[in-house]
MARKOLZA-332339 format. One line per field, with one value per residue (C-alpha): residue number from 1; x, y, z. Coordinates in nm, 2 decimals, padded with zeros to 4 digits. Example, Ala and Ser with C-alpha at 12.3 -4.5 7.8 and 13.67 -1.06 7.14 Angstrom:
BEGIN
num	(1 | 2)
x	(01.23 | 01.37)
y	(-00.45 | -00.11)
z	(00.78 | 00.71)
//
This chain:
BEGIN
num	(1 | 2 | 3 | 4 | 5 | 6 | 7 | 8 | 9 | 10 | 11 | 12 | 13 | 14 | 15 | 16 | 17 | 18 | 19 | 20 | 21 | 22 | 23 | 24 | 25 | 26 | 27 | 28 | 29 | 30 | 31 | 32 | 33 | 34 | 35 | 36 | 37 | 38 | 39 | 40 | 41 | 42 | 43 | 44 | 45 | 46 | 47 | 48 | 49 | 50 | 51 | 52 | 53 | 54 | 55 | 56 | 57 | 58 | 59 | 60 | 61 | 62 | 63 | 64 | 65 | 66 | 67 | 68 | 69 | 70 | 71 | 72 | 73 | 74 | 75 | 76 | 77 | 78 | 79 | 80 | 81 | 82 | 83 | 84 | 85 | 86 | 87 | 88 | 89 | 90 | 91 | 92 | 93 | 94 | 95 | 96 | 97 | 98 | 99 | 100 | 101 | 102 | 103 | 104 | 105 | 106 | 107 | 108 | 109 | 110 | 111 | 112 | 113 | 114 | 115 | 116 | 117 | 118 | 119 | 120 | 121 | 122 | 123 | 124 | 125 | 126 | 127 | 128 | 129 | 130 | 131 | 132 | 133 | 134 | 135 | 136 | 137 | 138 | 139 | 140 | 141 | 142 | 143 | 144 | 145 | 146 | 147 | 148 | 149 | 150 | 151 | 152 | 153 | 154 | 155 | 156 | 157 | 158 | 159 | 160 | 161 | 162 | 163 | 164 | 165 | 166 | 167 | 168 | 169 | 170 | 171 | 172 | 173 | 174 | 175 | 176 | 177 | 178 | 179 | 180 | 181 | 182 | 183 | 184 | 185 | 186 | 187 | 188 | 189 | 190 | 191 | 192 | 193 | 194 | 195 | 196 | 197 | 198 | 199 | 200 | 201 | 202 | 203 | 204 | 205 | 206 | 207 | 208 | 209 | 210 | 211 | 212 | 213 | 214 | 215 | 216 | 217 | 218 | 219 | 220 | 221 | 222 | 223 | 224 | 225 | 226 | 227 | 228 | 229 | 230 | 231 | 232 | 233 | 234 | 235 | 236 | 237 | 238 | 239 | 240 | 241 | 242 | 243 | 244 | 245 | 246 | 247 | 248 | 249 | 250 | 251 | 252 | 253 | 254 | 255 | 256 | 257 | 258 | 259 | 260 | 261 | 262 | 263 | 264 | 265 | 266 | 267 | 268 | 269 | 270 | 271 | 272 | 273 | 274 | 275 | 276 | 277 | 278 | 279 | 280 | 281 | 282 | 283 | 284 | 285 | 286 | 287 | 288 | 289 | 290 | 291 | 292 | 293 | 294 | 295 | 296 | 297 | 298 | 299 | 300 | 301 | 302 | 303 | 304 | 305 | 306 | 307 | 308 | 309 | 310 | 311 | 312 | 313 | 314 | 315 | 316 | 317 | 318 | 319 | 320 | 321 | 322 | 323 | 324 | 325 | 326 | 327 | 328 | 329 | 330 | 331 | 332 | 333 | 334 | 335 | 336 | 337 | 338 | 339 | 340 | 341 | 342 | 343 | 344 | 345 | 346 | 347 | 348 | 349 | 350 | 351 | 352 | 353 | 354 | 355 | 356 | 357 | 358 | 359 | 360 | 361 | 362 | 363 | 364 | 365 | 366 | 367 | 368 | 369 | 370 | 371 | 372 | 373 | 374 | 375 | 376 | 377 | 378 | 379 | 380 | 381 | 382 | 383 | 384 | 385 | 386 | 387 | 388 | 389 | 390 | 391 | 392 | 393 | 394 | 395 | 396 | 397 | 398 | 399 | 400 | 401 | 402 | 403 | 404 | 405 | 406 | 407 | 408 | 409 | 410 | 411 | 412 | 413 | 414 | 415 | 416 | 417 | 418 | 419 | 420 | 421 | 422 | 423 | 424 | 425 | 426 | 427 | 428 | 429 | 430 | 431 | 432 | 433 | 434 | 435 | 436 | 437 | 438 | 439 | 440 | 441 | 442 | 443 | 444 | 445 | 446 | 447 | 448 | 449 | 450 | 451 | 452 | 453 | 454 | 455 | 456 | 457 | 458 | 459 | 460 | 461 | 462 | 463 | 464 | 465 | 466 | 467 | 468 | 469 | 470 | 471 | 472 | 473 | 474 | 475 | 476 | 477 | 478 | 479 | 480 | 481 | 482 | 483 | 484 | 485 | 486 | 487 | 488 | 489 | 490 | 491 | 492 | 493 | 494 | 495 | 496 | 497 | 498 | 499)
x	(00.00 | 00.12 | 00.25 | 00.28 | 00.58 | 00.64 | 00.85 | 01.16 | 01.45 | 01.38 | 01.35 | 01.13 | 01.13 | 00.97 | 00.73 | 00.95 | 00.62 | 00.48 | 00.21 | 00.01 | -00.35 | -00.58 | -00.67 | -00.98 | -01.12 | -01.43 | -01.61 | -01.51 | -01.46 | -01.17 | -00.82 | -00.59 | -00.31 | -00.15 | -00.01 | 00.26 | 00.16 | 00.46 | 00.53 | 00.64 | 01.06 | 00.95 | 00.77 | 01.08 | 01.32 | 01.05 | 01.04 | 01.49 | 01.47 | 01.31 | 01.50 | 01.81 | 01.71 | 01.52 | 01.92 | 01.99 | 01.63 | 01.50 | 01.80 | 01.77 | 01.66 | 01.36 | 01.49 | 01.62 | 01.24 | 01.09 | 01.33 | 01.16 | 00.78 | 00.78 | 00.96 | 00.70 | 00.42 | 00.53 | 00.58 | 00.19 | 00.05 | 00.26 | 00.14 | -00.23 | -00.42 | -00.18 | -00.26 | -00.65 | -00.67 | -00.46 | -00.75 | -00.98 | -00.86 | -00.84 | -01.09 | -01.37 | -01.46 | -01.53 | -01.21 | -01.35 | -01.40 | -01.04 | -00.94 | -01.09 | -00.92 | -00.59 | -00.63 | -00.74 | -00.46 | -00.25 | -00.40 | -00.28 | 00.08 | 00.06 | 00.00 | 00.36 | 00.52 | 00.48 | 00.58 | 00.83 | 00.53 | 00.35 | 00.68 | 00.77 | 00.81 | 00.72 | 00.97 | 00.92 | 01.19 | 01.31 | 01.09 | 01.24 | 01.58 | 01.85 | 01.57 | 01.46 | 01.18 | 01.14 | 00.88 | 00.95 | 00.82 | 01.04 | 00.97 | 00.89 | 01.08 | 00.95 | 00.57 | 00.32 | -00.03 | -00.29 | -00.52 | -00.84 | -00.96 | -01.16 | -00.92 | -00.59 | -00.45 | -00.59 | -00.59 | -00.26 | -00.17 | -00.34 | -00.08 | 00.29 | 00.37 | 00.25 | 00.46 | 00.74 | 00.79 | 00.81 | 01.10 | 00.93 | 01.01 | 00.74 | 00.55 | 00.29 | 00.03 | -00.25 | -00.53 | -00.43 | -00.74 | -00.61 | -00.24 | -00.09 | -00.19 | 00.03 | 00.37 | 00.34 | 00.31 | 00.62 | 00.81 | 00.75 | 00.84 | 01.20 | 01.23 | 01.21 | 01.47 | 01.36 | 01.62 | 01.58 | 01.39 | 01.20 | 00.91 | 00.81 | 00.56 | 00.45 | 00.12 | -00.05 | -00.33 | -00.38 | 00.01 | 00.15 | -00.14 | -00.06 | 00.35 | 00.30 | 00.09 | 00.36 | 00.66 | 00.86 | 01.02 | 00.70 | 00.62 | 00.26 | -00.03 | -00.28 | -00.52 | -00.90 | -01.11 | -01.43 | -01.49 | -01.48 | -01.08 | -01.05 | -01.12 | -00.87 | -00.63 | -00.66 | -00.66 | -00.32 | -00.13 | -00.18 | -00.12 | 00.19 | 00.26 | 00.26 | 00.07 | -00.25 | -00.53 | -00.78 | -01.01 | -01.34 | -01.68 | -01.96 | -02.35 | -02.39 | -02.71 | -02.84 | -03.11 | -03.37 | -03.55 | -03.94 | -03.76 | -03.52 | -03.46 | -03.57 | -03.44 | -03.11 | -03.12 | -03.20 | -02.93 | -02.72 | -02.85 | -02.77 | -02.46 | -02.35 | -02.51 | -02.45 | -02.08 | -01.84 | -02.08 | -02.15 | -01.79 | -01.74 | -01.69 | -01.83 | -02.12 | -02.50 | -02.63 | -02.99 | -03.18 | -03.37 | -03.68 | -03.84 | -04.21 | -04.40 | -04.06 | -04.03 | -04.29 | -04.20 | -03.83 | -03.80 | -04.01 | -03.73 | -03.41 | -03.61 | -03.65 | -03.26 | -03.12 | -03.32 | -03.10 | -02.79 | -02.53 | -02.40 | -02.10 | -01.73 | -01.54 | -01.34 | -01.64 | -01.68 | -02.04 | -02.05 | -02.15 | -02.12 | -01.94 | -01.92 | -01.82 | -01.46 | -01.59 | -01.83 | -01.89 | -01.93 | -02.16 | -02.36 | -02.34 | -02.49 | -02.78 | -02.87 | -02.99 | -03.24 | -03.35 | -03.42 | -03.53 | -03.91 | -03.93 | -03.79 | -04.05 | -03.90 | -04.07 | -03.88 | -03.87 | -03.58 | -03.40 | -03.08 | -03.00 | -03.04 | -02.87 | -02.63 | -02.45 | -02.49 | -02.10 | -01.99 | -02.22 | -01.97 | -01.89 | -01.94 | -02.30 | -02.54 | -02.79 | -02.91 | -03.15 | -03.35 | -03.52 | -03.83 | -03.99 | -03.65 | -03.75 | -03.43 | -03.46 | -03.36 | -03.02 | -03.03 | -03.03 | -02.80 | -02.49 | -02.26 | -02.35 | -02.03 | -02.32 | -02.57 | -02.81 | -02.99 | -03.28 | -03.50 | -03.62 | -03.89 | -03.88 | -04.19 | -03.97 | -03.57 | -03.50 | -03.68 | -03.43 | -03.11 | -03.18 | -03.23 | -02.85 | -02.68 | -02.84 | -02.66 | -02.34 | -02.10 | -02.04 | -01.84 | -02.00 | -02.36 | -02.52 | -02.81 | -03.06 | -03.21 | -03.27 | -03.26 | -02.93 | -03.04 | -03.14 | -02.79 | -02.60 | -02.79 | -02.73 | -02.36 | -02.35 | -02.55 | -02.47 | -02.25 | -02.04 | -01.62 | -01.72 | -02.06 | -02.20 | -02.41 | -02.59 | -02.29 | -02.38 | -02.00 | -01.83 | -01.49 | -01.23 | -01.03 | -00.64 | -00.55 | -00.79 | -00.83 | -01.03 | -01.21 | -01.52 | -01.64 | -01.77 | -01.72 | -01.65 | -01.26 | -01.04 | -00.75 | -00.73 | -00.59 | -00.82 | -00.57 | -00.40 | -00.40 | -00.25 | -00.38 | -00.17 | 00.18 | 00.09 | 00.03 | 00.35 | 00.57 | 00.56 | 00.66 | 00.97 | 01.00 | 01.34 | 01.43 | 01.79 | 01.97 | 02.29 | 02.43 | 02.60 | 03.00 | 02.98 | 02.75 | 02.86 | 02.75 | 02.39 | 02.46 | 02.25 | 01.91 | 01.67 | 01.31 | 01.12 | 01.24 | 01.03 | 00.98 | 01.06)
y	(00.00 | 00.35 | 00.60 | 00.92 | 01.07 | 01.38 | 01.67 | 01.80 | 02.00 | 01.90 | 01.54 | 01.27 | 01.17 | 00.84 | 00.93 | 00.79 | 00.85 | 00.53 | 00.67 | 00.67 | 00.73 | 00.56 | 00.77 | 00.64 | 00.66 | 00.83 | 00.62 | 00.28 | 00.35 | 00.13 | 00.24 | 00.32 | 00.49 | 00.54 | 00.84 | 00.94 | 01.12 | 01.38 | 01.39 | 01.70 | 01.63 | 01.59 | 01.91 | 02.08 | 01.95 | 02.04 | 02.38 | 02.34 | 02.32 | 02.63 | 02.86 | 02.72 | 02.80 | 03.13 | 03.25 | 03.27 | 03.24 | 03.57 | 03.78 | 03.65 | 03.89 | 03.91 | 03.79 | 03.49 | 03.44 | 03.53 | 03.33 | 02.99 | 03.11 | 03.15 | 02.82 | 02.61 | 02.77 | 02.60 | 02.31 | 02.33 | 02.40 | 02.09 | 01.88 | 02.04 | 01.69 | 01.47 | 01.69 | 01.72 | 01.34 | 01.31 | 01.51 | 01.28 | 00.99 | 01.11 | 01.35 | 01.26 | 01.57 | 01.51 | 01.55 | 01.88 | 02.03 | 01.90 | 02.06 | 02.41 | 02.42 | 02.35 | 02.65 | 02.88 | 02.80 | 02.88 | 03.21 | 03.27 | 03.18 | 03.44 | 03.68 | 03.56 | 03.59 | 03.92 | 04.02 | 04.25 | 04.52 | 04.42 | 04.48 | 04.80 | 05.00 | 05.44 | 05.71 | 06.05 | 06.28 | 06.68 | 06.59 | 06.84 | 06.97 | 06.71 | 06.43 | 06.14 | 05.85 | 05.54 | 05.23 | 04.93 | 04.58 | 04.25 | 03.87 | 03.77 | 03.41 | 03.06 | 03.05 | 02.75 | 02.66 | 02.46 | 02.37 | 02.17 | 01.87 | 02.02 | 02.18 | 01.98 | 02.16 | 02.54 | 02.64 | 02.55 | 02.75 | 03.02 | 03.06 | 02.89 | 03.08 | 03.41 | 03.36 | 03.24 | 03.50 | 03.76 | 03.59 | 03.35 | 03.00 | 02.76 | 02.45 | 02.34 | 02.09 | 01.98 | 01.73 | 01.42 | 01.28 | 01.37 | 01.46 | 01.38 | 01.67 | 01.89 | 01.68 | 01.66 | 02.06 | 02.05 | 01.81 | 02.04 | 02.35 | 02.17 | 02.03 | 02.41 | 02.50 | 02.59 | 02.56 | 02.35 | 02.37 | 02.69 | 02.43 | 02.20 | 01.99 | 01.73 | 01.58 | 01.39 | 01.58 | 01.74 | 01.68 | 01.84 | 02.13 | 02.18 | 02.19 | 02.50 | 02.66 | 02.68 | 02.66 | 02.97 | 02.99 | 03.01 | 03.36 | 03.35 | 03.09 | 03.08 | 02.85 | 02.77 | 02.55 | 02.52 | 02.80 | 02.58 | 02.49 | 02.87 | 03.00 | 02.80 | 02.88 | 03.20 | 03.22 | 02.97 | 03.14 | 03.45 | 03.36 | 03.23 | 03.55 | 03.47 | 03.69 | 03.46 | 03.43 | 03.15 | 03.14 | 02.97 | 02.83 | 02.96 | 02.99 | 03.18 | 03.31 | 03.38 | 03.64 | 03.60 | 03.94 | 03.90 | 04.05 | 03.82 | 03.60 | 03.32 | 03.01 | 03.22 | 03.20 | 02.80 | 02.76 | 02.92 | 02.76 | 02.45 | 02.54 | 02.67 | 02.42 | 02.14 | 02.16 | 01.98 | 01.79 | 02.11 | 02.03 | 02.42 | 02.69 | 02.95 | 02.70 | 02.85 | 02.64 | 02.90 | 03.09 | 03.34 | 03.39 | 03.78 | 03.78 | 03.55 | 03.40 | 03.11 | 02.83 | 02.93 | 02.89 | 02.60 | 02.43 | 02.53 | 02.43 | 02.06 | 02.00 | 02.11 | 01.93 | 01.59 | 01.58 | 01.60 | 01.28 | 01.15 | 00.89 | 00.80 | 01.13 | 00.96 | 00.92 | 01.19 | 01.18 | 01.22 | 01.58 | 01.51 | 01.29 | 01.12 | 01.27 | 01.27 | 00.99 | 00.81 | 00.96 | 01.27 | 01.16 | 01.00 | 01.36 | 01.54 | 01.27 | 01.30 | 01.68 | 01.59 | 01.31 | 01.53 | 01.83 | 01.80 | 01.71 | 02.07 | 02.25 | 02.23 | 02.11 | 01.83 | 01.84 | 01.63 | 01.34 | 01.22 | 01.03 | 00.65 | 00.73 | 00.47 | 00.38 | 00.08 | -00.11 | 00.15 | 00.06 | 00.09 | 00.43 | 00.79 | 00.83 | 01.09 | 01.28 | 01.64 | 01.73 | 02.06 | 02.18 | 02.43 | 02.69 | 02.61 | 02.78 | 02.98 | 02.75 | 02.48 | 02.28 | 02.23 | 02.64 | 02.70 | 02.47 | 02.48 | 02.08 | 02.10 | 01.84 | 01.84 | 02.06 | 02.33 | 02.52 | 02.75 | 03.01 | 03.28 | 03.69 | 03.95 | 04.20 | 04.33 | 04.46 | 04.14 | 03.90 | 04.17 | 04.12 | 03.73 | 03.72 | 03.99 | 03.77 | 03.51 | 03.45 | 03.38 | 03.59 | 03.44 | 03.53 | 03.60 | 03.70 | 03.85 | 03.83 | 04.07 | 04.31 | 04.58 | 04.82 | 05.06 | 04.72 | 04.54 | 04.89 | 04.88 | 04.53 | 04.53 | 04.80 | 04.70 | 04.35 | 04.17 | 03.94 | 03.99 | 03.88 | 03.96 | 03.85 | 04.01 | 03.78 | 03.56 | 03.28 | 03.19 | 03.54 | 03.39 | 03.71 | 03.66 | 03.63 | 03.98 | 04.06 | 03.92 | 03.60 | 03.66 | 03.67 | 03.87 | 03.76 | 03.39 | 03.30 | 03.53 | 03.60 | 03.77 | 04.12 | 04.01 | 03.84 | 03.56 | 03.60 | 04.02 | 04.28 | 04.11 | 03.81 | 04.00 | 04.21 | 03.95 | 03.74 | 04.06 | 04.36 | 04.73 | 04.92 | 05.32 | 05.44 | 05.82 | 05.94 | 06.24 | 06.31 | 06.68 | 06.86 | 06.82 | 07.18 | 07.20 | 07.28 | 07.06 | 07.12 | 07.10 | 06.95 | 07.03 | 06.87 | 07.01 | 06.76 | 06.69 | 06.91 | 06.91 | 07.23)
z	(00.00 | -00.09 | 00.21 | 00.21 | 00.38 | 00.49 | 00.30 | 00.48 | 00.41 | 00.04 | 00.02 | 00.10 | 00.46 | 00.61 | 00.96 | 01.27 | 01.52 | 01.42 | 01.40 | 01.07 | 00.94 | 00.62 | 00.30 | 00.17 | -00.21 | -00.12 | -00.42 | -00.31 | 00.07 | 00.03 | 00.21 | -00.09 | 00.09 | 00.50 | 00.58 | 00.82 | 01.13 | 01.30 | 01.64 | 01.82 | 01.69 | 01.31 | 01.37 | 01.49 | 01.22 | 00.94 | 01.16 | 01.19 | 00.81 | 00.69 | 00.97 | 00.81 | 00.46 | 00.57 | 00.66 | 00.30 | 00.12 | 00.35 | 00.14 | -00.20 | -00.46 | -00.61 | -00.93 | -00.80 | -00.62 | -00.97 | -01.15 | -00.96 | -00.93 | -01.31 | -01.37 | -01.05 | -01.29 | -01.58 | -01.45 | -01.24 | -01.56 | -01.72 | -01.43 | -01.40 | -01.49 | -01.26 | -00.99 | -01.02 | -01.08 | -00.72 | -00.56 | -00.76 | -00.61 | -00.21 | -00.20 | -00.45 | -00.64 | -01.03 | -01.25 | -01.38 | -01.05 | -00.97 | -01.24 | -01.18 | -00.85 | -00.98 | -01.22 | -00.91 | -00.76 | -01.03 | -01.03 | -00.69 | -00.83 | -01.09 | -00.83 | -00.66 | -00.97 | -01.00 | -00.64 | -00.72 | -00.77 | -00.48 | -00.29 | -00.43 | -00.09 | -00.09 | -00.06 | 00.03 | -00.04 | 00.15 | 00.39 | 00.61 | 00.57 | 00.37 | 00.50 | 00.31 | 00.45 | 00.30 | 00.38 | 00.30 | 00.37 | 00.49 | 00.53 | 00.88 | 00.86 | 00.92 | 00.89 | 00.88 | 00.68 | 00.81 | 00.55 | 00.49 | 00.31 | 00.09 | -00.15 | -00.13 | -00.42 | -00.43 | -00.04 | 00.01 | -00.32 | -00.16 | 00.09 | 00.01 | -00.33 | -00.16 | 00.16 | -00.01 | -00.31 | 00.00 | 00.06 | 00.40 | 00.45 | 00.50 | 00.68 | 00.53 | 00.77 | 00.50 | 00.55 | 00.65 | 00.46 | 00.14 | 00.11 | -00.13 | -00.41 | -00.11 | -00.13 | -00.54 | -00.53 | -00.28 | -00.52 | -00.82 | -00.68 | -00.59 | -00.94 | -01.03 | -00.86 | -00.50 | -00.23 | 00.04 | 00.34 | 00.18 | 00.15 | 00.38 | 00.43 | 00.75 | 00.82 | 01.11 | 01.35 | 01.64 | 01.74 | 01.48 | 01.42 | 01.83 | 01.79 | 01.50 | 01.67 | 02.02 | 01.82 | 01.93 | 01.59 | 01.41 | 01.31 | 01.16 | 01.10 | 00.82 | 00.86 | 00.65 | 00.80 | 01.03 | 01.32 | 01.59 | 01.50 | 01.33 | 01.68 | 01.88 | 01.63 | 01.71 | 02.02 | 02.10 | 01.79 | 01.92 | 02.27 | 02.19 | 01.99 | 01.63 | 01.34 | 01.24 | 00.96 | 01.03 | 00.83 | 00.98 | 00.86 | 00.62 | 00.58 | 00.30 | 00.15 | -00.14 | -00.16 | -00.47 | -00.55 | -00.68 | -01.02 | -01.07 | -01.38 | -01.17 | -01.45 | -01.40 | -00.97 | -01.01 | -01.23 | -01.01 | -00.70 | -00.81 | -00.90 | -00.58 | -00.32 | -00.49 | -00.65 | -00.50 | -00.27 | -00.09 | 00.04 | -00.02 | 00.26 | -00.07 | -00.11 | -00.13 | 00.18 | 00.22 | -00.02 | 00.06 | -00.12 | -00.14 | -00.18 | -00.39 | -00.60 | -00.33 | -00.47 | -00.84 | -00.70 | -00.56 | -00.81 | -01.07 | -00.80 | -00.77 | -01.14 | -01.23 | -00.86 | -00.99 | -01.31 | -01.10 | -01.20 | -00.91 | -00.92 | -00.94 | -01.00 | -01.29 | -01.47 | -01.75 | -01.70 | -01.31 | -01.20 | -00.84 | -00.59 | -00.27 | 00.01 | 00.21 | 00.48 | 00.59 | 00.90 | 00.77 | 00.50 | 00.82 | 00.96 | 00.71 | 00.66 | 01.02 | 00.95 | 00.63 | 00.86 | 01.15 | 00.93 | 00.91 | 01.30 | 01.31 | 01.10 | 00.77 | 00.42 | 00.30 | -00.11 | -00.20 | 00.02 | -00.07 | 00.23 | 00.07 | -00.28 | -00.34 | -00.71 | -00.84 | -00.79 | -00.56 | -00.31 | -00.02 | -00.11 | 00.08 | -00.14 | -00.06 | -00.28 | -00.34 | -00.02 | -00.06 | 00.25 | 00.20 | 00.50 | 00.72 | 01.02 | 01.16 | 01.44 | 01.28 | 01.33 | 00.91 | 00.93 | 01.24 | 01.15 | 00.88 | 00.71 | 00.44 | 00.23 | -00.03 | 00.13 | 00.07 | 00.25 | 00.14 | 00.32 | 00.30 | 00.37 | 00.29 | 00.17 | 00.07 | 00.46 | 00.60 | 00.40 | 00.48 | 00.82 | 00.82 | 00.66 | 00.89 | 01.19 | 01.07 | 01.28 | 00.94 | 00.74 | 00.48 | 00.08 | 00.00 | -00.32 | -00.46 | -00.77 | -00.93 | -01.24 | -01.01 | -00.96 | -00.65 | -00.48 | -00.57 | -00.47 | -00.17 | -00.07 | -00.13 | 00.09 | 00.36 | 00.38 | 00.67 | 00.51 | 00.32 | -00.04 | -00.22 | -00.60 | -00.73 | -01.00 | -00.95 | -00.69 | -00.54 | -00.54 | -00.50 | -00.57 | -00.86 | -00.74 | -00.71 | -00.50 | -00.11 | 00.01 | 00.36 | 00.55 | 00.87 | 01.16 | 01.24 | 00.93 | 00.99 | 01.30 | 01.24 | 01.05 | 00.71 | 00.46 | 00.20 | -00.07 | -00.28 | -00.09 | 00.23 | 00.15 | 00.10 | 00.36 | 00.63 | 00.51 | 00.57 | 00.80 | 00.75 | 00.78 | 00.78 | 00.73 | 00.82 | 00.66 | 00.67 | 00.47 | 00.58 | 00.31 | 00.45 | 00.41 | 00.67 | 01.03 | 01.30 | 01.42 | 01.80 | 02.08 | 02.08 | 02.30 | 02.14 | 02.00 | 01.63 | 01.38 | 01.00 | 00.93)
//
């Protein structure tokens, strides 16, 4: 059986905790591949390595830095359908969706190769007599991602090639349930030319996630995953003083005004809720319905969500897969099962889909919930499934409200024909990314990635300007050169002036 070792100071390097965990083919629910699991002293030599490297790699120039982003993008783009069919394989997703989040991720490495505008740093000249400031930005050092299951590929690319074009070194902790798209990225980004122990990358669980987060040599976290975990992130990364992102968990909303094209909001809630499984923190999980819209509405989401193709993501013709395990897919079955006891219409029920051969796979089908009372759990939590409820508001403020009740704030979008109301809403609305006709407003890679509320803690949203500005931190420099004609200014204890 394959294992999948961790990535250290360059090279392969076999787990010595003896400690290991299964990766399971979602389709099958058959182990495929172990994975090593790091105690606390593979931590610290993954942690040893990039402090090493950061001596030298923290100085390089920007051309050098360039140099190998614009060579690892070649080689991503070379390698884009060996990649997509590794997520395939561990985390179930169809080969298309695979595919898309490869080519996100490559959008994030665009940005990084062309960091030497983003850090440009400010001067300001005769800013008082013979005196020059400048600003500039610097790399903090060692920093660490902790990323989710749900994008192996794109989330971490959200965060390495950013941190490490600044001129950071970096561990990378991803998913133990599907790592190996993470040590293939690691492994191409050495074989174009990347020094060692600039990228690392070590698996296992709470151990390791713990050991980053303490480790005094550890400058900054980034982490995406649900609140819960997002939270105590937070909180022990910044007790333990280091710079942290964590991103948390989502509920987003979609709001559907009476004037919408309403073919063009089914489409599009489909779309949303049910790519990926719903195994999306930018999933549509609740749509709001203004005024009469909601019966037309749902009608239209039931007869598109019924031609869904469920199966095997290798199969061309599957639209949809399983999901990641088995007790999540139990999870997320137990809230359609419990819905109507909770108030809630119950349209479609996915929770006994199975495919024919794969019948010991992660199945579940597309569940669409109608009249969800705000009460209920199918409303309250974040499921990460094929779900979607449907809820109902008498007017634009009454449906504005419902979302900024909501405690994530994540992405939301709204539908309609009308430009005041969309102005209005995009204004108005609590949440860090908004579409408006456009159902997963995920920002395009020069722009930032981040929610409010409990879907964010920290004060720097990913990638964009955010990004390079949480993987470095300011500088002002104040210079004076006296003309040697000049005679000596003297003592003078007055506060310093501009003038």
């Amino acid at each position: 059986m394959k294992t999948v070792h961790h990535w250290i100071d360059g090279k392969s390097v076999e787990g010595t905790s003896g400690e290991s965990g299964p990766v399971t083919d979602p389709a099958t629910g058959a182990v495929t591949t172990r994975v090593d699991f790091a105690s606390v002293a593979e931590v610290d030599a993954a942690v040893a390595a990039a402090r090493t490297a950061w001596a030298t790699w923290g100085t390089s120039s920007l051309a050098q830095r360039t140099g190998i982003l614009f060579r690892y993008r070649a080689l991503l783009d070379a390698h884009r359908e060996e990649i997509a069919r590794l997520v395939t394989a561990e985390h179930g997703k169809v080969h298309d969706d695979a595919l898309g989040e490869v080519a996100r991720g490559l959008e994030i490495v665009d940005l990084a190769c062309g960091i030497t505008t983003q850090l440009k740093g400010e001067l300001s000249t005769q800013v008082s007599h013979r005196v020059d400031v400048s600003a500039i930005r610097q790399p903090l050092g060692v920093v660490a991602g902790i990323t989710p299951f749900n994008f192996p590929a794109m989330v971490p690319m959200w965060m390495f090639p950013v941190a490490i074009a600044c001129g950071n070194t970096f561990v990378l902790k991803p998913s133990e349930k599907d790592p190996s798209a993470a040590v293939r990225l690691a492994e191409l980004f050495a074989e174009a030319g990347l020094p060692e122990g600039v990228l690392n990358v070590v698996h296992g669980d709470k151990v390791a996630v713990d050991r980053l987060l303490e480790h005094p040599d550890v400058a900054a976290v980034s982490f995406v995953g649900s609140t819960p975990i997002a939270r105590h992130i937070h909180a022990t990364a910044g007790a333990n003083g280091k710079r942290v992102q964590a991103l948390g968990g989502a509920k987003n909303h979609m709001l559907v005004l009476p004037d919408a094209d309403l073919d063009a909001a089914a489409d599009a809630a489909v779309s949303a809720a049910y790519g990926s499984a719903g195994e999306r923190c930018m999933a549509v999980s609740a749509v709001v319905a203004v005024g009469a819209t909601g019966d037309a509405l749902v009608e239209r989401i039931k007869e598109r969500a019924e031609k869904i193709v469920i199966g095997p993501g290798e199969d061309p013709a599957s639209e949809m897969g399983p999901l990641i395990t088995k007790a999540h897919r139990d999870k997320v079955a137990a809230y359609v099962r419990g819905a109507a006891a909770q108030g809630c219409d119950v349209v479609l029920d996915g929770t006994d889909f199975t495919v024919k051969g794969y019948e010991e796979g992660h199945w579940i089908g597309l569940s669409l919930l109608d009249r969800v009372p705000v009460e209920a759990d199918a409303y309250r939590d974040e499921i990460f499934g094929p779900v979607l409820c449907v809820l109902r508001a008498g007017t634009y403020e009454e449906g504005l409200a419902l979302i900024n009740a909501s405690p994530f704030g994540n992405g939301t979008a709204i539908f309609t024909r009308d430009g005041g109301a969309a102005r209005r809403f995009q204004l108005e609305v609590q949440a860090g990314m908004v579409g408006v006709n456009v159902p997963i407003p995920v920002p395009v890679g020069y722009h930032s990635f981040g929610g409010w509320k409990d879907s964010l803690f920290g004060d720097h949203h990913m990638y964009g300007n955010d990004g390079v500005h949480f993987y470095t931190r300011g500088k002002v420099v104040t210079t004076r050169w006296p003309d040697p004609s000049e005679a000596a200014a003297g003592v003078d204890l007055g506060f310093p002036s501009n003038g």
